[in-house]
NUKE-429449 format. One line per field, with one value per residue: residue number from 0; residue in one letter; x, y, z of N, C-alpha, C in turn. Coordinates in steps of 0.1 Angstrom, whole numbers, plus 5000, padded with zeros to 4 digits. Example, Ala and Ser with C-alpha at 12.3 -4.5 7.8 and 13.67 -1.06 7.14 Angstrom:
residues 2
pos: 0:1
code: a:s
n_X: 5132:5128
n_Y: 4943:4978
n_Z: 5078:5071
ca_X: 5123:5137
ca_Y: 4955:4989
ca_Z: 5078:5071
c_X: 5132:5129
c_Y: 4967:5000
c_Z: 5078:5079
This chain:
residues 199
pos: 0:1:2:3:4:5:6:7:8:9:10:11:12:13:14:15:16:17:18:19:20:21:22:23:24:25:26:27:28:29:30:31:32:33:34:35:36:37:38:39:40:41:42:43:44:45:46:47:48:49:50:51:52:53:54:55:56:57:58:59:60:61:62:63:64:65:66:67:68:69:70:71:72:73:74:75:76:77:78:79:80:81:82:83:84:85:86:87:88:89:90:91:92:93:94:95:96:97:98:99:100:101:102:103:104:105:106:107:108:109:110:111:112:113:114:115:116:117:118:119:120:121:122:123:124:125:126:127:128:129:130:131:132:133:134:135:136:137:138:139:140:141:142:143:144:145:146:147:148:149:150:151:152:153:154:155:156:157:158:159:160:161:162:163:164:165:166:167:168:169:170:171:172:173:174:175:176:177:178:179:180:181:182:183:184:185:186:187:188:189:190:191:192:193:194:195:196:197:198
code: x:x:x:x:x:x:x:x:x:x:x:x:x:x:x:x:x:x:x:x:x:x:x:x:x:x:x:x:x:x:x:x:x:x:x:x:x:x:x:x:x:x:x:x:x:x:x:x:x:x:x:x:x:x:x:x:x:x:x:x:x:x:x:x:x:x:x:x:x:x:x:x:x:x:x:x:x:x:x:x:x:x:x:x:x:x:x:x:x:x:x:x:x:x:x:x:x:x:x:x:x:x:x:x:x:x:x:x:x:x:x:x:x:x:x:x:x:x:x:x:x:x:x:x:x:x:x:x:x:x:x:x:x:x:x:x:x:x:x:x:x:x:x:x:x:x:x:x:x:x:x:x:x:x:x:x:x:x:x:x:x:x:x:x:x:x:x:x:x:x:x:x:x:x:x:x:x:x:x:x:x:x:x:x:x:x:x:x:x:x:x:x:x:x:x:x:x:x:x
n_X: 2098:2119:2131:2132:2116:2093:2087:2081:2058:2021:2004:1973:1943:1930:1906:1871:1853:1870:1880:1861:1851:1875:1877:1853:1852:1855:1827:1813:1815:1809:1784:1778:1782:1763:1742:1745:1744:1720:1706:1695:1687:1680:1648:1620:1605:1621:1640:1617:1615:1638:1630:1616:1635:1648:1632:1623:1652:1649:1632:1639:1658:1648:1638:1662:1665:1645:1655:1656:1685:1705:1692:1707:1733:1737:1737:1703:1689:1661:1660:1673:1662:1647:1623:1597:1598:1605:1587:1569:1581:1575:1546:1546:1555:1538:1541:1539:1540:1562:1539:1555:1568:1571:1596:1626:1657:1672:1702:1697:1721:1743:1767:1766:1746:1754:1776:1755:1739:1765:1764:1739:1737:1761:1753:1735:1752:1766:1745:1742:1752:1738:1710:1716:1718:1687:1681:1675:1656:1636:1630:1636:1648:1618:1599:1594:1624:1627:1639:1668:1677:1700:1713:1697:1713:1737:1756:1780:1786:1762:1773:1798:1787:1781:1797:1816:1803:1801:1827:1830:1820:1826:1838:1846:1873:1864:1836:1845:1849:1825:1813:1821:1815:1786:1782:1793:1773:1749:1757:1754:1727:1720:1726:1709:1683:1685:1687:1663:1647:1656:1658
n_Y: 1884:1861:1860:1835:1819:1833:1821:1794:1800:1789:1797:1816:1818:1849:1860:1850:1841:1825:1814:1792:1784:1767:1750:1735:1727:1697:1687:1706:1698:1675:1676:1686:1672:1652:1663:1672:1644:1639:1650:1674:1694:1681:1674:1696:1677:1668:1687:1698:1686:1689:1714:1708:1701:1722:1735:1718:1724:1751:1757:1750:1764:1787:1798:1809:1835:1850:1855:1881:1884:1879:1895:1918:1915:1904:1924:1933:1908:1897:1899:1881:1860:1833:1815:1823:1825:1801:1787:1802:1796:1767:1768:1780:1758:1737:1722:1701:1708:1692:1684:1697:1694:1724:1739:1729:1721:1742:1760:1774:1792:1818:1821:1790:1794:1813:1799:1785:1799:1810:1791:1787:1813:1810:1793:1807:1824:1804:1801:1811:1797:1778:1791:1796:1772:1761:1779:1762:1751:1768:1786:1807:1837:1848:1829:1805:1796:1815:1813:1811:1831:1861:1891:1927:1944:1927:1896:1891:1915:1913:1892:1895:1917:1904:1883:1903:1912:1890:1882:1901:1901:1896:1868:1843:1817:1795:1802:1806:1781:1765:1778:1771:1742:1747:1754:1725:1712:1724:1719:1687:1686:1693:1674:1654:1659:1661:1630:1624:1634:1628:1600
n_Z: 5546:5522:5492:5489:5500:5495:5472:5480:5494:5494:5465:5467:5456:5441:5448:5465:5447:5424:5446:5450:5429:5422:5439:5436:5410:5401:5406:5392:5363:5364:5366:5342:5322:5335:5324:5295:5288:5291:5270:5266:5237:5216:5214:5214:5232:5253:5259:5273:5293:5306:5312:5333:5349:5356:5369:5394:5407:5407:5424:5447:5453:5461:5482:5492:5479:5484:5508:5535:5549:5529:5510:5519:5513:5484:5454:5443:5446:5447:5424:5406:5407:5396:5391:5386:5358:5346:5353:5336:5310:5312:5306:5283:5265:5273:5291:5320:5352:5383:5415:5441:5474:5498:5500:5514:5511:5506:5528:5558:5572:5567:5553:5540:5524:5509:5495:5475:5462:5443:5432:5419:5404:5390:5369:5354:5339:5324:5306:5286:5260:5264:5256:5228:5219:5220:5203:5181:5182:5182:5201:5227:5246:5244:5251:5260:5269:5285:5308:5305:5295:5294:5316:5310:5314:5307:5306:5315:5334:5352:5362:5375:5391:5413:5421:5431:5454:5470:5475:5492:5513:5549:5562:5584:5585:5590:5582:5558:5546:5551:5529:5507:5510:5508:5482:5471:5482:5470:5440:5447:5453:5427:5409:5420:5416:5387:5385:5391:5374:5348:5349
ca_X: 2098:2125:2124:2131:2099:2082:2081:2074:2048:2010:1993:1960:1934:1932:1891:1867:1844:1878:1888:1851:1854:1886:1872:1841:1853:1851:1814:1810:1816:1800:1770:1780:1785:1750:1731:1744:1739:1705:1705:1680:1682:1674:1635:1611:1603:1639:1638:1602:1621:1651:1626:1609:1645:1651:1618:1629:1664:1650:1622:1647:1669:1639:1638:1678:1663:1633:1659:1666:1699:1711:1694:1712:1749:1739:1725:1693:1688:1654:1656:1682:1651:1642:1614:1589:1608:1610:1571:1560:1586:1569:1533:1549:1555:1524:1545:1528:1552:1552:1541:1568:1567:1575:1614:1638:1668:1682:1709:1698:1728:1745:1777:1768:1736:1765:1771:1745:1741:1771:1763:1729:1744:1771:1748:1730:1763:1767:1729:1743:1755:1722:1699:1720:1713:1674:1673:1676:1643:1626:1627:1641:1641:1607:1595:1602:1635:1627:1649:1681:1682:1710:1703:1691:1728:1750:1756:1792:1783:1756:1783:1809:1786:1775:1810:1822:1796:1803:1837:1826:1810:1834:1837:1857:1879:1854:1828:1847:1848:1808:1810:1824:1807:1774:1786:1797:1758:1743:1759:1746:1711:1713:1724:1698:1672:1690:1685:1649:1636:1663:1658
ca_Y: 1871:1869:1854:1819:1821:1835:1807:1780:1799:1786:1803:1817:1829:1864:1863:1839:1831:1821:1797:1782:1780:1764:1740:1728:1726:1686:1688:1714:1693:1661:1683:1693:1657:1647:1672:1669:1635:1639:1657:1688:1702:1668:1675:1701:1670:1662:1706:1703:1673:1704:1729:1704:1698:1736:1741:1717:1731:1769:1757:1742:1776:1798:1806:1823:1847:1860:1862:1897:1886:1873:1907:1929:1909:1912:1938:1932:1899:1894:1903:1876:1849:1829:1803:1825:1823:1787:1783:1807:1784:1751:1774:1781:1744:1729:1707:1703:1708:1679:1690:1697:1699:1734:1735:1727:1719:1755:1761:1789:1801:1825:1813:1782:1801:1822:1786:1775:1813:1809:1778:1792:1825:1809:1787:1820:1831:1798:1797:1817:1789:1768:1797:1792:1755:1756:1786:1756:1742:1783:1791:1822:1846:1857:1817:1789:1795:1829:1811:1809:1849:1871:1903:1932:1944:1919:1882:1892:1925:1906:1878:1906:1922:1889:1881:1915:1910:1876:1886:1914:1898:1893:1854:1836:1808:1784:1805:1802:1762:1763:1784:1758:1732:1748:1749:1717:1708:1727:1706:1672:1686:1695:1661:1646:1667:1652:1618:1622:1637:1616:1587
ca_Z: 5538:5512:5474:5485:5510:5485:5459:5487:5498:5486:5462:5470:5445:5446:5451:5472:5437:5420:5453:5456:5414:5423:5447:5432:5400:5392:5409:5381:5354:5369:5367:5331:5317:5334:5311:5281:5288:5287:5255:5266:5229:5208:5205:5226:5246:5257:5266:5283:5306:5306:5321:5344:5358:5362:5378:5404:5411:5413:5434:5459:5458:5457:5495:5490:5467:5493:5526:5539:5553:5516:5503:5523:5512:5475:5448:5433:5447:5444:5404:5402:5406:5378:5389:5372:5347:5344:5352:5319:5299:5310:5301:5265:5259:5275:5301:5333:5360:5393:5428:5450:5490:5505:5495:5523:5508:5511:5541:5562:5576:5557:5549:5533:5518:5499:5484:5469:5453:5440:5421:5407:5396:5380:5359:5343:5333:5312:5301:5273:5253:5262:5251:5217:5216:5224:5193:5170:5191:5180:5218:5231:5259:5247:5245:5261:5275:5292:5319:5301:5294:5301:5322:5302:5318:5306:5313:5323:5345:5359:5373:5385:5398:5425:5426:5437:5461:5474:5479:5499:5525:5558:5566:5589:5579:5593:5575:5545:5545:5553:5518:5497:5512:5509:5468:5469:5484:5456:5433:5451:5448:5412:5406:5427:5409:5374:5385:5398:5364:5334:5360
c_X: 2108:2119:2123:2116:2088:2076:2080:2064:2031:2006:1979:1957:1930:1915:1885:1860:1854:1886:1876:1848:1862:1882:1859:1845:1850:1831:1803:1808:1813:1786:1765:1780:1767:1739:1727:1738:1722:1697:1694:1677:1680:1662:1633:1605:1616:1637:1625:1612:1632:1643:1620:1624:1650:1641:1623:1644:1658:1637:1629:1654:1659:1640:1652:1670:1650:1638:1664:1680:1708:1707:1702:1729:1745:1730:1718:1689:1671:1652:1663:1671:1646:1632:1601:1589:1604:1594:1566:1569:1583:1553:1540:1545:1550:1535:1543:1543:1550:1552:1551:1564:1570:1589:1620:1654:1681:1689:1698:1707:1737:1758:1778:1756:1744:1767:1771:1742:1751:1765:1747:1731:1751:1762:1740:1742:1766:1753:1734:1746:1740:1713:1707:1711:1695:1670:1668:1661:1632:1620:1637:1641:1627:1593:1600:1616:1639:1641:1663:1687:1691:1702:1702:1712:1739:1751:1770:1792:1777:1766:1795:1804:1782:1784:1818:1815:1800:1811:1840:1826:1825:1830:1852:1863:1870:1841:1834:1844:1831:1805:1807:1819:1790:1774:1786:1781:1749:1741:1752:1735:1710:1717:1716:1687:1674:1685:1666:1641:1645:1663:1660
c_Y: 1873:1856:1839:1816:1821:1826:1797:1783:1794:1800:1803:1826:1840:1865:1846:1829:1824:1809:1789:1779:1767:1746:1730:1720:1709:1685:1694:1707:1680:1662:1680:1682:1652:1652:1669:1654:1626:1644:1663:1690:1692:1667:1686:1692:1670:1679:1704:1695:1684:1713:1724:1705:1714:1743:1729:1721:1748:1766:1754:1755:1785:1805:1814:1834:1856:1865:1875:1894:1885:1890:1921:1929:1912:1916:1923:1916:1892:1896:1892:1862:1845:1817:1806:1829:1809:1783:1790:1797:1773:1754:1774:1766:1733:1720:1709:1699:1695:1689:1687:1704:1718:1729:1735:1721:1733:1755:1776:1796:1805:1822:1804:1787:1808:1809:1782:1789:1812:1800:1781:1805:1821:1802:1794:1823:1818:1793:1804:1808:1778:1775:1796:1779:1756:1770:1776:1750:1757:1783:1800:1825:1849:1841:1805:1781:1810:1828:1811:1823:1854:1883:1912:1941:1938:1907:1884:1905:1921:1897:1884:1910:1913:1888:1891:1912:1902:1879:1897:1913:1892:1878:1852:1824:1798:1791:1802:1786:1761:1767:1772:1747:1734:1750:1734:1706:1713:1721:1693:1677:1688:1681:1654:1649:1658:1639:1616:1620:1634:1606:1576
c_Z: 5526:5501:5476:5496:5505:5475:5467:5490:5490:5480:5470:5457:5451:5453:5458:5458:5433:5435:5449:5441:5411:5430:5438:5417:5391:5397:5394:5367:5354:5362:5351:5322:5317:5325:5303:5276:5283:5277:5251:5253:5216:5202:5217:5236:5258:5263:5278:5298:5313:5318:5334:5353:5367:5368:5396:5413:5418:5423:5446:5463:5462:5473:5497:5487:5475:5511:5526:5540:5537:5512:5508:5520:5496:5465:5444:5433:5441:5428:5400:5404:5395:5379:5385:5364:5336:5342:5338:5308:5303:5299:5285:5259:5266:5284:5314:5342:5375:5407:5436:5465:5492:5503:5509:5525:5512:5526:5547:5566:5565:5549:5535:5520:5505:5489:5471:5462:5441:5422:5409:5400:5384:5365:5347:5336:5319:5304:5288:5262:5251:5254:5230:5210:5210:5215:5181:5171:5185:5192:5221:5242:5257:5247:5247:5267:5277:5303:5318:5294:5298:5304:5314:5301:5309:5315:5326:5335:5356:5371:5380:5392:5412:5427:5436:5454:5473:5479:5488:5514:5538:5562:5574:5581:5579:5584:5554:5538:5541:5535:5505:5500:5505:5491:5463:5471:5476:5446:5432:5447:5433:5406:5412:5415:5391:5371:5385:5380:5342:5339:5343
């Protein structure tokens, strides 16, 4: 291939998180709009409504976080769970959570499973700025917003280390698609989940 080949040919992002980053990205910020929207850090009620929303989201992922096939793709999966998490921060601030069916939103095959990982991984990594917010509320990691913790690790170690991971995993092309989709379906349910409980 010579130099003029070379500058016609496409870019590719060097890594899969950085394409499926790449791809999702207005989803991402759909999400990100609907939140703030809802203006979690306003009062501890406006928060409790916050933690009910993230009790339904981690209830819906929660079966990722207990499959062998997912723990054997990457570290420390099962530590990387946070819906009781989410349940002692509703207990802090007295807000009664609603019953929810047996979850079935999760993909099972693995692929798209990678996903929907993706998209709840990444949102720990920006929980750093929320757990900010919801100090002004006197909630914390040890209080109220256990769920919005960085790892004892590192927020950023923590997210390389999933990434590395992610990236790891042998997919086909068609498996790759299934990926970003199964991101892209993430998304939809956490906006579903938004609407249901800022309705």
């Amino acid at each position: 291939m010579d130099v003029l080949e070379l500058e016609r040919a496409p870019l590719r992002e060097e890594s899969r998180a950085k394409r499926m980053k790449a791809a999702t990205q207005a989803a991402h910020e759909r999400i990100d709009r609907q939140i703030m929207a809802a203006d979690p850090f306003a009062s501890r009620e406006n928060f409790g409504r916050f933690v009910r929303l993230q009790y339904r989201i981690h209830h819906a992922v929660d079966p990722l976080f207990r499959s062998p096939a997912l723990a054997a793709l990457i570290p420390d999966l099962a530590g990387r769970r946070r819906l009781d998490l989410v349940e002692q921060d509703a207990a802090d601030l007295g807000v009664s959570l609603p019953e929810l069916p047996a979850a079935s939103d999760a993909p099972a095959d693995v692929a798209s499973a990678l996903g929907w990982l993706y998209v709840v991984e990444g949102s720990n990594l920006g929980a750093a700025f929320l757990l900010k917010a919801a100090a002004k509320l006197n909630l914390n990691e040890d209080f109220g917003a256990r769920h919005l913790a960085g790892h004892p690790a590192g927020r950023g170690l923590h997210w390389r280390t999933f990434t590395a991971a992610l990236d790891a995993v042998p997919l086909s092309e068609a498996d790759e698609a299934r990926a970003v989709a199964g991101a892209e379906a993430a998304f939809a349910m956490v906006a579903d989940r938004i609407a249901v409980e800022f309705a």
